[in-house]
N, C-alpha and C positions, 0 to 999 in steps of 0.2 A: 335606435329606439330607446327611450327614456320616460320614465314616468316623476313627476313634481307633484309633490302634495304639500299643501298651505296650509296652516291649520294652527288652534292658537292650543295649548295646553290647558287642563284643566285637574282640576286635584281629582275627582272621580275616576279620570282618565286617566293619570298615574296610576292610582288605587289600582283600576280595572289590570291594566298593564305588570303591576308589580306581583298581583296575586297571579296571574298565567304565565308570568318567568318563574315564579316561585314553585309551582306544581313540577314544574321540570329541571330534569339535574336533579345535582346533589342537597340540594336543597328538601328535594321531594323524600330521598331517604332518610335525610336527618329527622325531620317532621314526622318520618313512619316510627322510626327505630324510636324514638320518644313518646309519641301517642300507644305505641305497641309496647317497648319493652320495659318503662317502668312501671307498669300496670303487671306482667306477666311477670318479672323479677318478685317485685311484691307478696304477687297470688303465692309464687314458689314457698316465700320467706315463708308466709304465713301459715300456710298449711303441711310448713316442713314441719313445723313445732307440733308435736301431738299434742299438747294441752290445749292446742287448736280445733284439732281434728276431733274432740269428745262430744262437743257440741253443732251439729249443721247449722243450726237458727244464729247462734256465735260465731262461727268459721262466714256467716254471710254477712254478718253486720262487720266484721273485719277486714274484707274486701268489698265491701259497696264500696267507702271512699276512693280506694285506688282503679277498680272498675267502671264507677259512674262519677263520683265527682272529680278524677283528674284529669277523662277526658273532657269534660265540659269546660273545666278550668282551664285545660292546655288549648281546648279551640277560641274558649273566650279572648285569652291573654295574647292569643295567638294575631288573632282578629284585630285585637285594641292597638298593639305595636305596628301592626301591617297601616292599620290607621294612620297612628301619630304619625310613623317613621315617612310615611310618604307626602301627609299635610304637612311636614316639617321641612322634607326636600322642596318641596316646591313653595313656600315660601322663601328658604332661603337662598335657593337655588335660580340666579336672576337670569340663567339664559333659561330657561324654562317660561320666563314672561316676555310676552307680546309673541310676536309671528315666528313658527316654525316649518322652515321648509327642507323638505325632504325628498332626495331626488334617488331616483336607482335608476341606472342608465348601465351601457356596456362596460365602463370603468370600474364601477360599485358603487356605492352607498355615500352618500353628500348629505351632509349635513348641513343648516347654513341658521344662527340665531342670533337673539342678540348678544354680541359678545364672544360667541362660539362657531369657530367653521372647523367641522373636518371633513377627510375623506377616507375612506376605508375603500380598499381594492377586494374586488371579488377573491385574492390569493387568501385572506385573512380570513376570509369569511368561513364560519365553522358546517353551521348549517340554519334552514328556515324554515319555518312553523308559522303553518295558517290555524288561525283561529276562529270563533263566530267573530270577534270585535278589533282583533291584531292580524296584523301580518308581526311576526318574530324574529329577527334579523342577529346570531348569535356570532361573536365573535370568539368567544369563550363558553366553557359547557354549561354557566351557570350565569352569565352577564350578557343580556341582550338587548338592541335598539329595536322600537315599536313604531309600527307604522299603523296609525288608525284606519281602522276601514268606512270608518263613516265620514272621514273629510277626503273618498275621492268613488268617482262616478262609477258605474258598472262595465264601464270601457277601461276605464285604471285599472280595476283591482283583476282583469283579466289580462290586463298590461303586464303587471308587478307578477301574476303566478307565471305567464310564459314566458318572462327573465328571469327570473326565481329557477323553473326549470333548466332552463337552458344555458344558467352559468352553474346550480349547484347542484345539476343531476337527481342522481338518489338525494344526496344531503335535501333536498328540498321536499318538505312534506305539506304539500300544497292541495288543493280540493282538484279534480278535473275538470276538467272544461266542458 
């Protein structure tokens, strides 16, 4: 039993793709321990200094920037790069244009584009994540292939979670049937 899905790529659909690998793994701590701990480093600095601490209305105008404009700045900048960096792979990136198919069968995970064919065997396979708009296919804790869930029928993607189950057990975090 095998499932093939066709489907052409799209920059929104990287996009979409790039930001729900990025939420997981180590990616996701890096992003915390930054949005989190230069802000709380800061606050420390700041109110270490008693010539800080004599004024409240002071000691708050000293930490707005690091409390409110760094996270906005770290989500903005955040956003912008997630942006470029994936309108940039996909134009430069030529098996990414024209027809992608993608097959999971008993073997593992087939790849086929232009330019590019692999195959990855269920042994490599790390673990898999259902999404609303992915299936997530990781080979490594932080680098995953994506399977759209919108270029395959309600019969597929019920295909793809009970091979998902049935080669990668627990590792498979799939919705129920």
């Amino acid at each position: 039993m095998g499932v093939t899905i066709t489907y052409e790529s799209t920059p929104q659909q990287m996009r979409t793709a790039f930001r729900e690998v990025s939420r997981r793994g180590f990616n996701r701590i890096v992003f915390r321990a930054f949005l989190i701990g230069i802000p709380l480093v800061q606050s420390i600095v700041i109110l270490s200094d008693p010539r800080n601490r004599v004024s409240v209305l002071g000691a708050i105008w000293m930490l707005l920037p690091w409390l409110v404009m760094f996270p906005l700045l770290f989500f903005a900048l955040s956003a912008m790069l997630r942006g470029w960096v994936t309108r940039r792979m996909f134009k430069d990136d030529a098996t990414q244009k024209g027809p992608q198919q993608r097959t999971l069968d008993g073997e593992g995970f087939h790849i086929r584009s232009p330019g590019l064919s692999a195959d990855v065997s269920w042994a490599v396979m790390r673990s898999a994540v259902e999404t609303s708009n992915f299936f997530l296919l990781y080979q490594t804790r932080d680098c995953a292939y994506f399977l759209p869930k919108d270029a395959m029928s309600d019969s597929d993607v019920a295909s793809v979670r009970d091979l998902l189950r049935s080669r990668l057990g627990d590792k498979a975090r799939v919705s129920k049937p």
